[in-house]
N, C-alpha and C positions, 0 to 999 in steps of 0.2 A: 558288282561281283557276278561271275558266269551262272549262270543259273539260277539267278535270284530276282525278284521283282524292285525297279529301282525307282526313287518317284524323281518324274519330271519338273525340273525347276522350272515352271514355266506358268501366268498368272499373266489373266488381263483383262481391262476394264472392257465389258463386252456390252455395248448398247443392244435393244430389243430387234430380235430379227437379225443379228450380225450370224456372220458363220464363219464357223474355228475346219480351218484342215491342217492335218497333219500328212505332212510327204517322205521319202524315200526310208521309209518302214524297211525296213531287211527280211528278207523270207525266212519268215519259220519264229519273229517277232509277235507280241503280244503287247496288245494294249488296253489297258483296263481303268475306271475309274470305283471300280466297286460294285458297280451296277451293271454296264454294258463291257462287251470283251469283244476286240479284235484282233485276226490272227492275220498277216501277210503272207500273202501264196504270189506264183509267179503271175506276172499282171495285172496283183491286185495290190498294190505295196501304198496305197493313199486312205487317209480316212478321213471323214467326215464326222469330226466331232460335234457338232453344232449345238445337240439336245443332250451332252457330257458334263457332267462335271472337273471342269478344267483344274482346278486347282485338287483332284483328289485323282491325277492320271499318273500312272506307273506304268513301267513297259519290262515287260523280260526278254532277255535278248535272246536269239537261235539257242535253242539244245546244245549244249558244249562247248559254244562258240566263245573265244575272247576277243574278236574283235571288235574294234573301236570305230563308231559311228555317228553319222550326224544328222538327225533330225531336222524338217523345214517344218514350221510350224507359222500359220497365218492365220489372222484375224482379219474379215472382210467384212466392210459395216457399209454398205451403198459403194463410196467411190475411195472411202478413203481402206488402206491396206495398214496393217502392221504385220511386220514381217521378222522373225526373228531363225537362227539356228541355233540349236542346243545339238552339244557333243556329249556322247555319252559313253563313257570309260570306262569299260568293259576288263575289272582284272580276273586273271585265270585263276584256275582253281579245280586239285584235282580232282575227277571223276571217281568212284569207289567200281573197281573190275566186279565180275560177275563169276563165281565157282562156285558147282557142285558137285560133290564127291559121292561115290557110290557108300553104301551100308557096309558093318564088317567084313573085313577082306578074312581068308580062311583058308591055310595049304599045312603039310606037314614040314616037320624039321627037316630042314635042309632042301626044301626046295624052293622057286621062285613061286613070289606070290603076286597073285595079278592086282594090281592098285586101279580102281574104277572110277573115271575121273569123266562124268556124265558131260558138263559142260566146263569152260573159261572162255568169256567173252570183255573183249576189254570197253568199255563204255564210251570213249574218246577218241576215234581211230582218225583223225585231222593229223598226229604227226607229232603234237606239241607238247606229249606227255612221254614218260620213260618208263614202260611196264615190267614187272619181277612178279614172278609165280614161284613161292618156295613148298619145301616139302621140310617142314621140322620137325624135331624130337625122333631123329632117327638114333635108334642104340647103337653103339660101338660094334663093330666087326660087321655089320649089317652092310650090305651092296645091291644099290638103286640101279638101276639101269634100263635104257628105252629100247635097247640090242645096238643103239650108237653111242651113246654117250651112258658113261658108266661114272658113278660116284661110290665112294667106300668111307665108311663113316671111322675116325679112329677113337670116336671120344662118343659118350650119351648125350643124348641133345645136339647131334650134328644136322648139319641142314647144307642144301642145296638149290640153288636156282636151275629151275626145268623148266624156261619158259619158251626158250628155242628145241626142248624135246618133243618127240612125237606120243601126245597125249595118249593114243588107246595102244601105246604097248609100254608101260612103264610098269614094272614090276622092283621088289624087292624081295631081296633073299636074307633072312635073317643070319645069325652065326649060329652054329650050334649050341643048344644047351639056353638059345634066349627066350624068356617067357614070355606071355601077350603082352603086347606094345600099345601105344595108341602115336599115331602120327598128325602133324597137322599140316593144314595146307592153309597158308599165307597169300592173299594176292596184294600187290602191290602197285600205286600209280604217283608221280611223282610230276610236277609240270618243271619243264625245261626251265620255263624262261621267268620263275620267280620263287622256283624250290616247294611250294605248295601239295602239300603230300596225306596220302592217303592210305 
């Protein structure tokens, strides 16, 4: 699973003095057997498990990453080699976005109120997720808008997706006669390619 530590099926009679390497590690991979941790950077993508404990190794695979890979893993004992590849099946899984909203918003009836939307950052940005930034619990008569794209609520509890608006000018203007509100901001991350949702 993306982003989770997965343990390596892999186990082998090791005579004294043999030496365990492990090959085409993927950059930004982790290998760990509980004791000792290795991280692949570009030119260093080999390890040298020797003095590891083999049977207790897990690997995490890239930051976000889902793809699918495959490990060389050899045992060298004098002349003779065991040599084996494990594949490791990496399924996706979405990311949780990143929002912060500013503290009470504050204007008089009838005019636009400015909505303080600090950050949204989406945690996945490879392609392979479908992102949604909503604005719910907007009241009835109430009108969102960034100065391009305008929403107008006809019912309480309306909501809108503003993920293609321009974050630092989104305002809302209540209807007349509406009393303090409270809005919420939804972010949303969804993977393409196995529905996996966030």
């Amino acid at each position: 699973i993306e982003d989770r530590w997965l343990e390596l099926d892999f186990t082998a009679s090791m005579a004294d003095g043999s030496e365990t390497k492990i090959d085409n590690i993927p950059v930004g991979a982790s290998i760990s057997d509980g004791f000792h941790i290795f991280t692949a950077t570009e030119g260093a993508t080999s390890l040298n498990a020797t003095d590891w404990n083999i049977s207790d190794l897990k690997i995490l695979p890239p930051l976000n990453s889902d793809t699918d890979f495959d490990l060389s893993i050899s045992v060298i004992d004098g002349e003779r080699i065991v040599a084996r590849d494990v594949h490791i099946d990496v399924s996706a899984v979405a990311d949780r976005d990143n929002i912060e909203v500013g503290g009470n918003a504050h204007g008089e009836v009838g005019d636009a109120i400015h909505l303080t939307i600090n950050n949204y950052s989406q945690s996945d940005t490879d392609g392979s997720e479908a992102h949604n930034l909503y604005v719910c619990n907007i009241p009835s008569g109430a009108v969102l808008t960034d100065g391009v794209h305008t929403f107008s609520s006809s019912e309480d509890g309306g909501y809108v997706d503003i993920s293609s608006w321009n974050m630092a000018n989104i305002s809302i203007t209540p209807e007349i006669g509406e009393e303090d509100f409270a809005l919420r901001f939804v972010a949303t991350s969804e993977e393409i390619s196995n529905g996996s949702f966030t």
